[in-house]
N, C-alpha and C positions, 0 to 999 in steps of 0.2 A: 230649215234643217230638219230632215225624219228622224224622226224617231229611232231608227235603227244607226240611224248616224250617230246621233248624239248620247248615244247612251255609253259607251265609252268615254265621250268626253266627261259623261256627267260624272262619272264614279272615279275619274282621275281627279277632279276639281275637288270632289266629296273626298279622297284619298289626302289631297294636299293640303284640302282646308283641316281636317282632324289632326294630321301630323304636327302643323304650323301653331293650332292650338295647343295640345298638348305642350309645345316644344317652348312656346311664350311663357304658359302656366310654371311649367319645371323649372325654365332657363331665366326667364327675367322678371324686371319687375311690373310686366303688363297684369293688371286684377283678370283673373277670366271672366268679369265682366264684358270689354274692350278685348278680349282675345276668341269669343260669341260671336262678335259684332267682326272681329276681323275674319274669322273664319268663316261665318256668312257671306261676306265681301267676295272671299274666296271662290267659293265654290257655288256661286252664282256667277262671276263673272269667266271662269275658266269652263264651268257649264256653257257658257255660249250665251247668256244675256246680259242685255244690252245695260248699261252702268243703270240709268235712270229707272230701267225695270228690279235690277237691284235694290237700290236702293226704296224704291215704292216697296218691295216687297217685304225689303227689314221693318220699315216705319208700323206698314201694316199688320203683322205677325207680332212685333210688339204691342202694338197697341190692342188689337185684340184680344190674346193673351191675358192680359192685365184689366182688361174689359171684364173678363169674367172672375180674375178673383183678386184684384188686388185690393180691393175694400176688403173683403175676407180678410185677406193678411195683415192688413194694417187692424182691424177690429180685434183680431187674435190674438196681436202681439200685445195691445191695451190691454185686454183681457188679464194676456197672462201677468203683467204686470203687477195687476193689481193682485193677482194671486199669491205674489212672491212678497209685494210688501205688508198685506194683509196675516199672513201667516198661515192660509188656509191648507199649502203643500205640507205643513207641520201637523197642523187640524188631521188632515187624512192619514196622514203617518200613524200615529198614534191611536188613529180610530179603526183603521188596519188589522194593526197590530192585537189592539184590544179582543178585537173580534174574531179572528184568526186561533190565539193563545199561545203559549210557547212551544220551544221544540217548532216552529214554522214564523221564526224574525225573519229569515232568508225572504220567505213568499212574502211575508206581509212589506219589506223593503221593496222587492221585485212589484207587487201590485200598486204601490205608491208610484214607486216611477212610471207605471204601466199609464198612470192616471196624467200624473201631473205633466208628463212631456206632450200630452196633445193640446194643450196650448203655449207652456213656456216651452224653451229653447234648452235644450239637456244639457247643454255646457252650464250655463246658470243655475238650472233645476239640482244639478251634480252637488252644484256649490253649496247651496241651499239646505239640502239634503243631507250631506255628509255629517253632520253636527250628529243626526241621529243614529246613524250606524256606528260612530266611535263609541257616543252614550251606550247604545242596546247592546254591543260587544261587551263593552265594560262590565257591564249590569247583570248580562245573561251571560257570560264568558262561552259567548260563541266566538267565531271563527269573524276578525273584525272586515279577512278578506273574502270569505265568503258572503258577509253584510254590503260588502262594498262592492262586489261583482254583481250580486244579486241586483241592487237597486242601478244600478249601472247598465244592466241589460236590458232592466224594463224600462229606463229611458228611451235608451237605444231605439228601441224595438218601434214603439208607436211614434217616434220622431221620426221613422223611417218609412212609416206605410199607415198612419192612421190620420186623415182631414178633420181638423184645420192647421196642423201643422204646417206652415210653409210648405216645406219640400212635396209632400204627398199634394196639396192643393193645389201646387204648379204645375206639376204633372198632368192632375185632373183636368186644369184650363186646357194643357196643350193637347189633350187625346177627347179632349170636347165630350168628356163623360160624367152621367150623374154623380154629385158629391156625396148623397144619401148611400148610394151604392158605393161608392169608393170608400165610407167609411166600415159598411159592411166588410167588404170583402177582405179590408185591413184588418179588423178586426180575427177575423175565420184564419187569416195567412199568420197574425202574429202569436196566435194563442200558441199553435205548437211549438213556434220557434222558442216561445217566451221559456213554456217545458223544459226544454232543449239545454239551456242556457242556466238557468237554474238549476236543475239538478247538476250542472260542470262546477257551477258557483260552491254548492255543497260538498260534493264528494273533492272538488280541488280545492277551494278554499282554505281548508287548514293545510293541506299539503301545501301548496304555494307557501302560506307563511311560514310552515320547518323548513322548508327549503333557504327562504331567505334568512330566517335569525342560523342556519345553518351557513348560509353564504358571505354575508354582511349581519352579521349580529348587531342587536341594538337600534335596526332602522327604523323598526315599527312599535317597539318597543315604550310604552306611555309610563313617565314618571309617576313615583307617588304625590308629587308635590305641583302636577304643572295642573290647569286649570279646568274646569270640567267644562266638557267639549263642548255642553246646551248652553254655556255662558252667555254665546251671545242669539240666542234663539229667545222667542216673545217668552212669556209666564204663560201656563195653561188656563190662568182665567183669563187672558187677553186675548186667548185664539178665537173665531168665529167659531161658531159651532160646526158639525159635519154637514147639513142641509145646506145652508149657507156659502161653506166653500165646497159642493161638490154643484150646487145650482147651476153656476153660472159656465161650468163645463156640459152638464149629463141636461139641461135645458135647449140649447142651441141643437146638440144634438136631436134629441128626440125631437124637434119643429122640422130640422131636415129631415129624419128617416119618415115621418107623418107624410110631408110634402113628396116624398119617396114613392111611398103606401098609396096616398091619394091618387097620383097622376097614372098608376102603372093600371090602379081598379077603373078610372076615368075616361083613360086617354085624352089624348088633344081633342079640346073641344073649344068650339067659337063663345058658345054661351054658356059655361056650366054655371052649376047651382051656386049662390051666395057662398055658402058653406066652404065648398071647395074652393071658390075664389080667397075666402079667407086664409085657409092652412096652405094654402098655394101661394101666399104672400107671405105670411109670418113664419114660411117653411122653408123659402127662401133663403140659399147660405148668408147670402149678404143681410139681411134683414134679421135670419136669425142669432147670427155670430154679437151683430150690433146688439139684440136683444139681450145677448148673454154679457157683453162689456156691462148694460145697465145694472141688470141683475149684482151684479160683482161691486159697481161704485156706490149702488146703495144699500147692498145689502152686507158687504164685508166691509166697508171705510166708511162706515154714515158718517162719522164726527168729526171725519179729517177737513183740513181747514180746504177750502176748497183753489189755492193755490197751488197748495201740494197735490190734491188729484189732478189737477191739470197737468202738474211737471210730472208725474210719475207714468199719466198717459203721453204727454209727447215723449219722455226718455221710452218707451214703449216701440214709437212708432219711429224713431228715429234706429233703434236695431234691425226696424223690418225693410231700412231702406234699401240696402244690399242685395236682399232678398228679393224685393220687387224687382230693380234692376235686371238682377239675372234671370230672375224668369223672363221677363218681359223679352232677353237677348234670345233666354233656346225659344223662346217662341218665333223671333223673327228669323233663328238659323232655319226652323223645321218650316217657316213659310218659303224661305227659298228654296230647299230642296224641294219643298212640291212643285215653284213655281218652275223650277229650272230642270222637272223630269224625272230627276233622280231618284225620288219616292217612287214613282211609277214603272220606274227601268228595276230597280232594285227588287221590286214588292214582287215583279211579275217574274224575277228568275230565283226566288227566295220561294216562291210558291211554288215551283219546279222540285224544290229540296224536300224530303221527307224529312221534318224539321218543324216541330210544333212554333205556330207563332211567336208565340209570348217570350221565345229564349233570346228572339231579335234585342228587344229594348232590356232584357236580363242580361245579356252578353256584353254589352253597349256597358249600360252602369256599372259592371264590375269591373270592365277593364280600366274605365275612369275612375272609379272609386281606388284601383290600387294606385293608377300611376301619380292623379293629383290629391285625393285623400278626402274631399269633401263630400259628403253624404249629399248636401241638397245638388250640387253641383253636378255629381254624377246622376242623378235620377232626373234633373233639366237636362243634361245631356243625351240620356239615353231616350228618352220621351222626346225631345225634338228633335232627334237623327231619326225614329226610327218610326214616330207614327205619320210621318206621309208614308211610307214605305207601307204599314201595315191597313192605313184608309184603304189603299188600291186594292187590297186583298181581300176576295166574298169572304164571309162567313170568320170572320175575325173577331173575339169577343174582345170587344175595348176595355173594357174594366179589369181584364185579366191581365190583358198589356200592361196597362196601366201599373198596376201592383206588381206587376215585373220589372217596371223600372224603378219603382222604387223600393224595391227587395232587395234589388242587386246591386243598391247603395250602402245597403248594410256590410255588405263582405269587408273583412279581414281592418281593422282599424290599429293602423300603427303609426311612426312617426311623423307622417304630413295630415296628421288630422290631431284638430286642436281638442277635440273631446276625449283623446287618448292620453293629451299631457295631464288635461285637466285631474282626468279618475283616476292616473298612478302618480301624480302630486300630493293631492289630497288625501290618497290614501298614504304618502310616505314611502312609495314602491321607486327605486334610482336607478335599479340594475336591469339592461335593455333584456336580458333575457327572463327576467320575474316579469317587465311590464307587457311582455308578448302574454305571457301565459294569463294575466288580469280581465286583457280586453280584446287583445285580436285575437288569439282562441276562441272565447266564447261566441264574440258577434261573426268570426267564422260559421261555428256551427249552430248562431242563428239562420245565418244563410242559408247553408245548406238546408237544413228542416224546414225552410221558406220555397227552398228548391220543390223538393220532394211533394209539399203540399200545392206548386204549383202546377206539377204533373197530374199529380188526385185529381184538382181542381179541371185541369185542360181535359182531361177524360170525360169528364162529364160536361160541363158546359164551354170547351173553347171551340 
């Protein structure tokens, strides 16, 4: 079959596999795990290849995929683990805070979350968390939803574009891009956004709350008599210290950007010097992530009996199995659209459009993002529909890609996303139009401000 034949075909197949997905996800009780996997099936076999080449190409694309980070993931999620029963996300709260002073609870809530969602899971991190924002409201008689937007955003924000997070990590396997560089660049896209979103936290924050003791009186409203919110948070002389619980985050890190640093001054080389072999190895995500699990079980839980480290690392690894899964699935949809053309048919009439790359795989994750709700979901989505399409393409900056599909997993978080119940539960928010205004507002216009810096960004290096 030519090329010019099948290219039609391919984008009918790719047209019905997206439909059929979407349509499973909304309509029934298929995981979009198995509706990846069905939608691959799709539009490989209505592409015009042959079952058995399908199916080679799912197995392949998964396994690869997951070749490159699933050890990451799984080390991560340990990591974070230990972060949550340790008490270390409390540790940096407070140390934040300390340091920052008052008149700025908002930022120093925002910069905890900023911190602690690159490696735990921000639905957990939320929970976790929250204790401190009713406290510092209480204490400081600020604005408790302005505290609770604020730290809410800076989850958001790096769960959505900063490695080792999950989401941002499978992304990076499937557009086959540096992790050192993916964390950069997250970093550079989330500051503004972070801006963004905090100052909405502040200036609406107390407005949101007149509104509601205005709408529904007495919802947010804390007795004199009910129990103080830190009740069930560690005591401050049980927390690790700040070095301690920010190590085994800001370590794995800096080994990656080193290994970053090292390879770009080096290049590929057959023999390089010892030296570089070394940071070339311990710089390594997978090696270094592992290094930072260590760092964490010895240096935050010395005393714990060592049964309970072990069940707190497998309840760890057993959350990130999900995660694995689905990436492992957009990795195998984005290997059939390569194999079956359709990256190539696509990429080549997408390069015809006066249409900066990067909006492919931004455009992709926000439509997924609104229709089924899932942040990592949409940005596996959008990053394996859309980097065959953009391989085929000269002079395409992958890292930019990259951080556009998982940008544009951030937009608009409302009903079908569980981290929206979570933050207007917790904070006590019931009425559908206060909990739009809490979360899907602001991570709106995180979006957006992630937009805008993506444009800055594409000007100069896409």
């Amino acid at each position: 079959m030519t090329e010019t034949a099948a290219g039609p075909q391919v984008i009918i197949g790719l047209g019905i596999a997206i439909f059929v997905m979407i349509a499973l996800v909304l309509k029934t009780r298929v995981h979009a795990l198995l509706a990846l996997i069905i939608a691959a099936s799709i539009a490989g076999l209505i592409g015009g290849m042959p079952p058995n080449a399908v199916i080679g190409a799912i197995t392949d694309g998964f396994g690869s995929t997951l070749s490159t980070i699933g050890l990451v993931i799984g080390f991560g999620v340990m990591m974070g683990r230990i972060l949550e029963v340790s008490g270390a996300g409390q540790r940096m709260a407070y140390s934040i805070l300390k340091m920052l002073g008052k008149e700025r609870e908002d930022w120093a809530m925002a910069l905890t979350g900023y911190i602690v969602s690159i490696p735990i899971f921000c639905d957990s991190a939320y929970v976790i968390l929250n204790p401190l924002v009713r406290a510092l409201a209480r204490n400081s008689g600020r604005s408790v939803l302005a505290l609770g937007i604020a730290l809410a955003s800076g989850l958001a924000i790096t769960h959505s574009a900063v490695p080792p997070t999950p989401g941002p990590l499978g992304v990076a396997g499937i557009f086959g891009v540096d992790v050192g560089l993916m964390i950069a660049w997250g970093v550079t896209f989330t500051i503004p956004a972070l801006i963004v979103m905090v100052l909405y936290a502040r200036f609406m924050g107390p407005r949101i709350e007149a509104m509601i003791e205005r709408d529904v009186p007495d919802t947010l409203r804390r007795d004199e008599d009910e129990e103080d919110p830190l009740a069930g948070q560690r005591p401050m002389e049980e927390l690790p210290t700040l070095l301690k619980s920010v190590l085994p985050i800001a370590l794995p890190i800096a080994l990656i950007f080193c290994n970053t640093l090292v390879t770009a001054l080096v290049g590929e080389s057959d023999d390089p010097a010892l030296a570089v072999q070394i940071i070339q190895f311990v710089g390594h995500p997978v090696i270094a992530v592992g290094i930072g699990v260590l760092v964490a079980v010895y240096g935050l839980i010395p005393k714990m009996p060592r049964d309970q480290v072990l069940s707190h690392l497998e309840k760890g690894v057993e959350s990130a199995g999900i995660i694995l899964l689905v990436t492992g699935a957009g990795g195998a949809l984005g290997a059939v659209l390569r194999a079956s053309g359709a990256g190539d048919y696509i990429g080549e009439s997408v390069a015809s459009l006066a249409m900066p790359a990067f909006l492919i795989p931004f455009i992709i994750a926000t439509l997924v993002r609104f229709v089924q709700g899932s942040g990592t979901v949409s940005m596996i989505t959008g990053a394996s529909i859309s980097a065959p399409i953009l391989s085929s393409m000269p002079d395409v900056n992958l890292v930019l890609a990259a951080q556009a599909a998982c940008l544009g997993g951030l937009f608009f978080s409302y009903f079908n996303d569980s981290y929206f119940w979570v933050v207007n539960r917790m904070l006590g928010v019931r009425t559908a139009k206060h909990q739009l205004l809490v979360l899907s507002v602001p991570t709106t216009l995180g979006w957006a401000a992630a937009l805008v810096a993506l444009f800055i960004a594409n000007a100069f290096v896409g």
